[in-house]
C-alpha positions as CSV (number, residue, x, y, z in Angstrom):
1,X,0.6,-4.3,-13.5
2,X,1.5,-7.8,-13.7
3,X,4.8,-7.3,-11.9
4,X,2.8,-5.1,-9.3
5,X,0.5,-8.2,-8.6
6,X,3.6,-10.8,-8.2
7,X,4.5,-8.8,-4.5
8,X,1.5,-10.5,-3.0
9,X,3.5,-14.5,-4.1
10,X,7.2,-13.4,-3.5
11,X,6.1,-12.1,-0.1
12,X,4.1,-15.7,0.6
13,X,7.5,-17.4,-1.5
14,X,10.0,-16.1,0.4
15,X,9.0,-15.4,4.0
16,X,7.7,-11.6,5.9
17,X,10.6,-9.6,4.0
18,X,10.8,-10.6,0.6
19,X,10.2,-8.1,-1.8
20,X,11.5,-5.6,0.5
21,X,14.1,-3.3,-1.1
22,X,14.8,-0.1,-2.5
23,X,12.3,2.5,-3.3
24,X,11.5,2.9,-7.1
25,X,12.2,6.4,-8.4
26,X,9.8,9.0,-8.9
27,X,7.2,7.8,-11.9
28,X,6.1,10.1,-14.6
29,X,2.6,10.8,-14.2
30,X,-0.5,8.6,-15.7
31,X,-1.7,5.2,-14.2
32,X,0.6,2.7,-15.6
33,X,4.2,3.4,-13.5
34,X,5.7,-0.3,-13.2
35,X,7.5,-0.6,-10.2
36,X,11.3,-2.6,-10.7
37,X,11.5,-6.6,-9.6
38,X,11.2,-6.7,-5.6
39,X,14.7,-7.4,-4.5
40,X,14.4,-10.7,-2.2
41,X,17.3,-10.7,1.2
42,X,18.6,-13.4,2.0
43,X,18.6,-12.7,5.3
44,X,16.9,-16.0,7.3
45,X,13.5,-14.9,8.5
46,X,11.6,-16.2,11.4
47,X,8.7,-19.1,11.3
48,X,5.8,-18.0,10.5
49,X,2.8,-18.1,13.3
50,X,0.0,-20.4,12.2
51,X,-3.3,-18.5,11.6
52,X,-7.2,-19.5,13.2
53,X,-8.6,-22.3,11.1
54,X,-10.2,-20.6,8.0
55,X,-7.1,-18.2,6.7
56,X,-4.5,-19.3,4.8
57,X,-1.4,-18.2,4.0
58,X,-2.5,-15.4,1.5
59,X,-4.9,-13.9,3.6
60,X,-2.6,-13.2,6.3
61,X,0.4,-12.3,4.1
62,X,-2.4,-9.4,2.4
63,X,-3.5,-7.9,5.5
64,X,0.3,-7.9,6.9
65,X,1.2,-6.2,3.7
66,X,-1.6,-3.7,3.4
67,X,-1.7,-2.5,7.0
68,X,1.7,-0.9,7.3
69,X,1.0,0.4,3.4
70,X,-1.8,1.9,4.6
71,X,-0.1,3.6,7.7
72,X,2.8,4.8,6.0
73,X,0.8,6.7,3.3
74,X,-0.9,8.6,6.1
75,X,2.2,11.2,6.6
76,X,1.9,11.6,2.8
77,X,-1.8,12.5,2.6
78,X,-0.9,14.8,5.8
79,X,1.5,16.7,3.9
80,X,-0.5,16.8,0.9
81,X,-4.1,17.9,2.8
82,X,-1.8,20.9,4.7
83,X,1.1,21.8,1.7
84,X,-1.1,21.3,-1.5
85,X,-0.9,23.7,-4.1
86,X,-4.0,23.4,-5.9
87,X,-6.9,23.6,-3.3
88,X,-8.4,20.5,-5.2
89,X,-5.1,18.8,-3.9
90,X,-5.4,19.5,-0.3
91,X,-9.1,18.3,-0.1
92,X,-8.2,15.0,-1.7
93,X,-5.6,14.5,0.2
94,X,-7.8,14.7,3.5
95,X,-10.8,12.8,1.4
96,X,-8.2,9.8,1.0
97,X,-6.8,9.7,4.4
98,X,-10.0,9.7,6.0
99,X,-10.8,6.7,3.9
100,X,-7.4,5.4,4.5
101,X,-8.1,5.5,8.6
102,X,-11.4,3.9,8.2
103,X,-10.1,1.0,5.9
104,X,-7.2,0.7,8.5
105,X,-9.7,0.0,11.1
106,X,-11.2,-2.8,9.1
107,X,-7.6,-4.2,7.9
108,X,-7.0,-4.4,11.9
109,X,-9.9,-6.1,13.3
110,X,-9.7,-8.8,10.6
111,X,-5.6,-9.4,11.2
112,X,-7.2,-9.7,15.0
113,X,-9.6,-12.8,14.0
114,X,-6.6,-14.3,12.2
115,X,-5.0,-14.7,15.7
116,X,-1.5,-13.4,14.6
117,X,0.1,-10.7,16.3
118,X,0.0,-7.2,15.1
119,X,3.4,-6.8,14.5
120,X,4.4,-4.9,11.5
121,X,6.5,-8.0,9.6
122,X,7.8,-5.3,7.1
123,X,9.1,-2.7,9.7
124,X,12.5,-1.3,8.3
125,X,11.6,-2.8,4.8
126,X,10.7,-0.3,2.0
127,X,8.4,-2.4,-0.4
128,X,6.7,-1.5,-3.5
129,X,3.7,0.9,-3.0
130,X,4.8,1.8,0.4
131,X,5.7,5.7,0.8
132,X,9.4,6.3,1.9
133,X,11.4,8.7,4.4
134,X,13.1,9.7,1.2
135,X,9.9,10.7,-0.6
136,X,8.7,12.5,2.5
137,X,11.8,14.5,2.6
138,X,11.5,15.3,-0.9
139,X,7.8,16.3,-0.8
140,X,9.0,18.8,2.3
141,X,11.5,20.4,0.2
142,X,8.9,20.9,-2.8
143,X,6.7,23.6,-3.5
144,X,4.2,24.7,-5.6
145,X,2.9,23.1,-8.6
146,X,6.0,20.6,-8.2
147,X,4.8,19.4,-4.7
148,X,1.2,18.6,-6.5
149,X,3.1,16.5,-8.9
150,X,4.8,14.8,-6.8
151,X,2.2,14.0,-4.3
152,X,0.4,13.0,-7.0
153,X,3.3,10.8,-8.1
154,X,3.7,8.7,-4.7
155,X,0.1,8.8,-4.4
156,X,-0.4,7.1,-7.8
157,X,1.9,4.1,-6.7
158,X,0.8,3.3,-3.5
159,X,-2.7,2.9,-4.9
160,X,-2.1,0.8,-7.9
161,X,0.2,-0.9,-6.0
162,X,-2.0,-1.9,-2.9
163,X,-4.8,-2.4,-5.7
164,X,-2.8,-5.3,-7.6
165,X,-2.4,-7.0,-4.2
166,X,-6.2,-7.0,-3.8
167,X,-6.7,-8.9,-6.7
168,X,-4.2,-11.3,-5.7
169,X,-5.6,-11.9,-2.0
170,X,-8.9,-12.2,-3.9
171,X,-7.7,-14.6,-6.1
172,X,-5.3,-16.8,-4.1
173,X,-7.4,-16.1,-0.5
174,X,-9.1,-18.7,1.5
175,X,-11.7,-16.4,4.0
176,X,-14.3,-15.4,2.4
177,X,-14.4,-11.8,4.7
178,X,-11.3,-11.1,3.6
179,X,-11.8,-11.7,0.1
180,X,-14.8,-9.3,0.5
181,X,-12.6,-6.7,1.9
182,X,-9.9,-6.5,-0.3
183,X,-12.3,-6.2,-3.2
184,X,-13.7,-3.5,-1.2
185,X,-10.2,-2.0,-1.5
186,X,-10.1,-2.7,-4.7
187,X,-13.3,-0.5,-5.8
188,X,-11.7,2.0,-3.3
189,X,-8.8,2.2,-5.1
190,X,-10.2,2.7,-8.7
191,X,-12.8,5.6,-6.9
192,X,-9.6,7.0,-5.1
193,X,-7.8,6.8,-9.0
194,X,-10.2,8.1,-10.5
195,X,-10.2,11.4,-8.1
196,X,-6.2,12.0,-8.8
197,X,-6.9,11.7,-12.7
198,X,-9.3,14.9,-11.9
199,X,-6.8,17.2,-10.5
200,X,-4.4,16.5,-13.1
């Protein structure tokens, strides 16, 4: 997971895009899929607003980064809550998107104290962790047993994915609230983990 906790300084490195690239392929199922190198553009990007007094550059780079991972694994968890296979499928997939939406909420009101904008600095980028149009397109094509795996599959990498970045922002962040909430995602994550491991 070291690779998977390097995003979090590329993305601070290199400006709002970098990392941003092509989707990894479909992992084979446990907990240690390693996502490839984040392909950096090089593409200029724009300046960088400064944040309220407080925040530094990691803290605002995590919750840009974990808010539109957060709202593009909702159509995932959708699909999975209505198209599961394995009824234990469907109601994790509706336990983790509730949990998703309430973390959202938090995520959002503490980008708000920042002072930044709420625009979505990745939109158009696929990064690492983040659920595709490609792997929503596959997962409507699936069925049966092979949708669960592959739910599982995308499920799997967005959370270790947007749990390695927690430990970064709590490592490398300067507000002590949003320390405190991405270790809060953290223990989500390993909860929400430890739920997938159960159905498989």
């Amino acid at each position: 997971m070291r690779r998977a906790g390097a995003i979090l300084t590329l993305f601070l490195v290199s400006g709002p895009v970098a990392g941003c690239g092509a989707h990894s392929p479909a992992a084979a199922p446990g907990h240690h899929h390693e996502s490839p190198a984040p392909v950096v553009p090089t593409a200029p990007t724009a300046p960088a607003a400064t944040p309220a007094a407080g925040f530094n550059t990691t803290d605002t780079a995590w919750l840009q980064l974990m808010i539109p991972m957060d709202e593009r694994t909702l159509p995932l968890l959708d699909l999975g809550a209505e198209r599961g296979h394995d009824p234990a499928v469907r109601r994790l997939a509706a336990r983790i998107r509730k949990a998703h939406l309430a973390e959202l909420e938090r995520l959002r009101e503490m980008l708000g104290r920042t002072g930044l904008p709420a625009t979505n600095v990745h939109e158009g980028h696929d990064m690492p962790g983040m659920v595709t149009a490609a792997d929503l397109a596959a997962l409507r094509k699936a069925a049966g047993p092979a949708f669960d795996r592959l739910f599982a599959d995308r499920l799997r990498e967005h959370l270790d994915q947007s749990a390695a970045v927690a430990r970064s922002e709590q490592t490398a962040g300067a507000d002590e609230g949003t320390r405190a909430l991405a270790a809060a995602v953290e223990r989500a994550r390993a909860t929400q983990n430890d739920l997938l491991d159960g159905i498989r």
